[in-house]
C-alpha positions as CSV (number, residue, x, y, z in Angstrom):
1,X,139.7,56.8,18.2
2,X,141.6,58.6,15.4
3,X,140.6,61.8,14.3
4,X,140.6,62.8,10.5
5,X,142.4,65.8,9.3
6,X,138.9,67.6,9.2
7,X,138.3,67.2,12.4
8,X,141.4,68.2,13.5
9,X,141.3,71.1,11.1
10,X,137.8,72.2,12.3
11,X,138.8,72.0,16.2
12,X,141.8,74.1,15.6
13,X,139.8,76.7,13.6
14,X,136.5,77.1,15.4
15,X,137.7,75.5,18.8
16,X,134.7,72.9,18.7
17,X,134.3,69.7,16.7
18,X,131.6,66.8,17.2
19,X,132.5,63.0,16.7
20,X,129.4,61.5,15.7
21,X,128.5,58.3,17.2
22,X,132.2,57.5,18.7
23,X,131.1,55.3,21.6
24,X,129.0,52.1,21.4
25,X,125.3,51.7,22.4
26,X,127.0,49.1,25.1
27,X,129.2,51.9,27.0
28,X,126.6,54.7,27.1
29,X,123.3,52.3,27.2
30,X,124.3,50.9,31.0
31,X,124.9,54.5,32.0
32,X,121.8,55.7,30.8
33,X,120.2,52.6,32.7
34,X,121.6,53.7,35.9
35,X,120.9,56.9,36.0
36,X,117.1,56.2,35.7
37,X,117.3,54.1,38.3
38,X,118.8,56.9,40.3
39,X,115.8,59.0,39.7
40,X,113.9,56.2,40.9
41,X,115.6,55.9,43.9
42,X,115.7,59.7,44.5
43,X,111.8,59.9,43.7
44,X,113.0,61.5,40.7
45,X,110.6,60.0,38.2
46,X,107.6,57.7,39.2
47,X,105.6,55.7,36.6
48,X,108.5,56.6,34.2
49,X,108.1,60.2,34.3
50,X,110.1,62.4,35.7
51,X,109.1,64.8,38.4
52,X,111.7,67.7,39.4
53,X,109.4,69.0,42.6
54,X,112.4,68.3,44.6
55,X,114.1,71.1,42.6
56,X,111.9,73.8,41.2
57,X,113.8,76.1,44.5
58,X,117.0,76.2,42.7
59,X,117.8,78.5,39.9
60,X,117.8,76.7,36.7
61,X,121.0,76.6,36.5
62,X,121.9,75.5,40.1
63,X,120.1,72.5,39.3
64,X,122.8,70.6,37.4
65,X,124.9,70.9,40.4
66,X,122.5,69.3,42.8
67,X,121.8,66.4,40.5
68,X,125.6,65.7,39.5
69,X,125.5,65.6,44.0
70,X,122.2,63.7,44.2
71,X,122.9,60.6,41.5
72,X,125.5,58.5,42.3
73,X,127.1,56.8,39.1
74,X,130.8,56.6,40.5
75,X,134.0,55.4,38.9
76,X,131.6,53.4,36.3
77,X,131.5,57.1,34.0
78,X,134.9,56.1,33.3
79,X,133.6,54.0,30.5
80,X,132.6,56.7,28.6
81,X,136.6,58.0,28.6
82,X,138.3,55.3,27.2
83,X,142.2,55.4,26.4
84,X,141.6,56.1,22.6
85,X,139.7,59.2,23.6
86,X,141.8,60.4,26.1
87,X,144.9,59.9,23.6
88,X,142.5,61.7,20.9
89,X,142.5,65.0,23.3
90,X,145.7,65.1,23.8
91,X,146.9,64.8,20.5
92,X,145.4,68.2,19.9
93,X,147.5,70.1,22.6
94,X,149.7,72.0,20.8
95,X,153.1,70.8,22.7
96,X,153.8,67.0,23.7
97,X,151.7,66.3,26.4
98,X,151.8,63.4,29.3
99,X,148.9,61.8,30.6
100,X,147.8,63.0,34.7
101,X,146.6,60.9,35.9
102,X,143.0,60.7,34.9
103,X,140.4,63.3,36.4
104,X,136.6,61.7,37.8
105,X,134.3,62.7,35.0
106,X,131.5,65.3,35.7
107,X,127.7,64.1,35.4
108,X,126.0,66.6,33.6
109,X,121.9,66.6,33.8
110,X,119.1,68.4,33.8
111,X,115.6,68.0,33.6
112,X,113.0,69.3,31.6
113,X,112.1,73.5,32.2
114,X,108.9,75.1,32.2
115,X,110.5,78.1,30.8
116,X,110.7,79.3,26.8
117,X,113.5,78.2,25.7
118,X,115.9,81.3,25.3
119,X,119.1,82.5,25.0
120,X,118.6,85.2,27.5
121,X,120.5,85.4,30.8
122,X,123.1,82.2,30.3
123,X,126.0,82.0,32.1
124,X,128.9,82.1,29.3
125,X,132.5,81.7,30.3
126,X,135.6,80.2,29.6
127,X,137.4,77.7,31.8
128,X,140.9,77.9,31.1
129,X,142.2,81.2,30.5
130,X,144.2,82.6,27.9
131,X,147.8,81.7,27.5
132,X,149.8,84.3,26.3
133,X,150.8,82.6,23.4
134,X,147.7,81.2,20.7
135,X,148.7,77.3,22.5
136,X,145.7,74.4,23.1
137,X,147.1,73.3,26.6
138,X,143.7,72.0,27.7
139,X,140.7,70.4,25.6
140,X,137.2,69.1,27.1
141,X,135.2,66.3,25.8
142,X,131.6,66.2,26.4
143,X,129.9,62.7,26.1
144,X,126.2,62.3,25.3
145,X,124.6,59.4,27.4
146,X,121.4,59.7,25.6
147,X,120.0,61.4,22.5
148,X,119.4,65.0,23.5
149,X,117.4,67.2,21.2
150,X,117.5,71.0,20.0
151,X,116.4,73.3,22.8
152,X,117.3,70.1,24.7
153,X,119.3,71.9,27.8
154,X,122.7,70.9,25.9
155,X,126.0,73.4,26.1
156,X,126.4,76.3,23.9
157,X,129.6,77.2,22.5
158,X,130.6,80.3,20.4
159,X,132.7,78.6,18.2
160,X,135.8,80.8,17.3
161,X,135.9,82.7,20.5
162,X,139.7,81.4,21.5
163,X,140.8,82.6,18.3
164,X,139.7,86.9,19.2
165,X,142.1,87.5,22.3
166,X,145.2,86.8,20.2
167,X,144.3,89.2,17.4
168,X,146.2,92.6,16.6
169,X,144.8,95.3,18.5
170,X,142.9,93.2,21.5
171,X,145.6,94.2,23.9
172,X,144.9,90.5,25.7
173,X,141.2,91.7,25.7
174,X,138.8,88.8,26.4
175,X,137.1,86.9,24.1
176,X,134.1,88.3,25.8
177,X,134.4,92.1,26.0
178,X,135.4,91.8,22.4
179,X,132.0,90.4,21.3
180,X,131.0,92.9,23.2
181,X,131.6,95.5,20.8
182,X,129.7,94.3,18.3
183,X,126.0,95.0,18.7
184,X,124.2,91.8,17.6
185,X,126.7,89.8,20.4
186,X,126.7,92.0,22.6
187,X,123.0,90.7,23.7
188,X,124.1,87.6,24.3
189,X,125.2,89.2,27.6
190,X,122.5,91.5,28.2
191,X,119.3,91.2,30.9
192,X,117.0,89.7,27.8
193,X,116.4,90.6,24.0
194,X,119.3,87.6,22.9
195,X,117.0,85.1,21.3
196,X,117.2,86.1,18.0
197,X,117.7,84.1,14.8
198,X,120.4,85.7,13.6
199,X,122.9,84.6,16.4
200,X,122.5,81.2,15.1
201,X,124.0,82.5,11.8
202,X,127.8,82.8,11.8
203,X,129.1,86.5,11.6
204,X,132.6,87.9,11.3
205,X,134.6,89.3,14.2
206,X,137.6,91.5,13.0
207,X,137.8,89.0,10.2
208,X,137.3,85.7,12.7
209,X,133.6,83.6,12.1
210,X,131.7,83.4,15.4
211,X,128.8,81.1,15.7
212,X,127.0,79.0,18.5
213,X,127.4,75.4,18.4
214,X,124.4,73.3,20.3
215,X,125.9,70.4,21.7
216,X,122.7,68.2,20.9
217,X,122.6,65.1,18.6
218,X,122.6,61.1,19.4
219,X,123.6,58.9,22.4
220,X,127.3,58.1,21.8
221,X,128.3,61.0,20.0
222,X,131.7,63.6,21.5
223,X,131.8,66.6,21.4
224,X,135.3,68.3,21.7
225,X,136.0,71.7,23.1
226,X,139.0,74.1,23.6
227,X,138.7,74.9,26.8
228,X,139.5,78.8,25.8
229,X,135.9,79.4,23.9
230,X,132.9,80.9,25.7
231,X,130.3,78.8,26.7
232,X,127.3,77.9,28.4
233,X,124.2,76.0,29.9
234,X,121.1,76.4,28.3
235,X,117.6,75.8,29.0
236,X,116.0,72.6,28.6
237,X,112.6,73.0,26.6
238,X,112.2,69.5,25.8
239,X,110.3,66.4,28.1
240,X,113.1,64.6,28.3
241,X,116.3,64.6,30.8
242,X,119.9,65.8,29.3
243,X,122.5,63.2,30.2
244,X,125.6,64.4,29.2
245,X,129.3,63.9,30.9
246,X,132.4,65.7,30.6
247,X,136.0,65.1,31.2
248,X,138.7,67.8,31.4
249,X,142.5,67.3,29.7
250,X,144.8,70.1,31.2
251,X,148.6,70.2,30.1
252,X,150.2,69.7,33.1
């Protein structure tokens, strides 16, 4: 699974890229099989639609954790990571990198939401902090299972946010305090009032392009992620359930 210099060019520059339609219909298509069946077996879905009764008491977000515990896939998500994947993430660490040996995938799911669909009150973060030095020492690959639309509960990413804590002036600030200052992101982390159109557009910070990246698209397609930029859940709006699985490369 080689990636093109535009790819690579694109990851390194806004910290995100998407592989369209990288894995086969016959490595994500079994998956997708046995997850329904979970949700049959958990009383998820009945008559082949799905019921989430069993977990309108969580938070929203606390929901994706109980499902990755409820539906048991096991080693079998190891299909979606194949070596020429795996060798494709680490050839965009920035010093010569050797294989751990490999991490269990996550399950990532969630079912459909009453709720608008908004980009109020999400959870963004970053899970691998800052090195001192502007260095990729861990990339994330996120693996869609099944077509997931817009507004579809897929991961948000601010595209460009690794790039802010190493410019002049940030005094190792994070990526998020700096957006922060600006006014129009800055309610991306306020109590409500984000869902505005013109986040989706991208806007300079101290000269760097910020812009959210929807992680939606077709079964089979990778998304690739620095594991420095902000990101988040988001609300699914749609009637269908987000299957999605990640897998985590850190420089040892």
């Amino acid at each position: 699974m080689l990636l093109t210099d535009p790819e690579r060019m694109q990851f390194e520059k806004l910290g995100v890229v998407r592989l369209s339609s990288r894995l086969p219909q016959n490595r994500t298509g079994p998956i997708r099989e046995r997850i329904f069946a979970e949700f049959d077996r958990l009383g998820l879905r009945a008559g082949g639609k799905l019921s989430s009764a069993k977990l309108r008491s969580l938070p929203i977000f606390r929901q994706i954790g109980r499902l990755e515990q409820m539906v048991k896939i096991g080693s079998e998500l190891d299909r979606l990571f194949p070596d020429e994947l795996l060798a494709a993430m680490g050839s965009l660490m920035t010093s010569p990198w050797l294989r751990p040996a490999r991490p269990h995938p996550q399950l990532l799911l969630s079912f459909p939401h009453k709720e608008a669909w908004s980009l109020d009150r999400l959870n963004w973060h970053v899970d691998k902090t800052p090195t001192p030095a502007d260095e990729i020492v861990a990339v994330q690959a996120f693996v869609l299972i099944d077509d997931v639309a817009s507004r579809g509960g897929a991961t948000l990413a601010l595209a460009g946010t690794h790039k802010l804590p190493y410019l002049p002036g940030s005094r190792g600030n994070s990526a998020r305090n700096i957006l922060g200052e600006d006014p129009i992101f800055a309610s991306l982390f306020g109590s409500a009032g984000a869902d505005k159109e013109y986040l989706w557009r991208p806007r300079e910070i101290r000269g760097v392009p910020i812009s959210i990246v929807e992680m939606c698209g077709r079964a089979g397609d990778v998304y690739l992620m620095d594991m420095r930029v902000l990101h988040s859940p988001s609300v699914n709006a749609t009637k269908a359930a987000r299957m999605m699985a990640s897998l985590r490369l850190v420089r040892p």
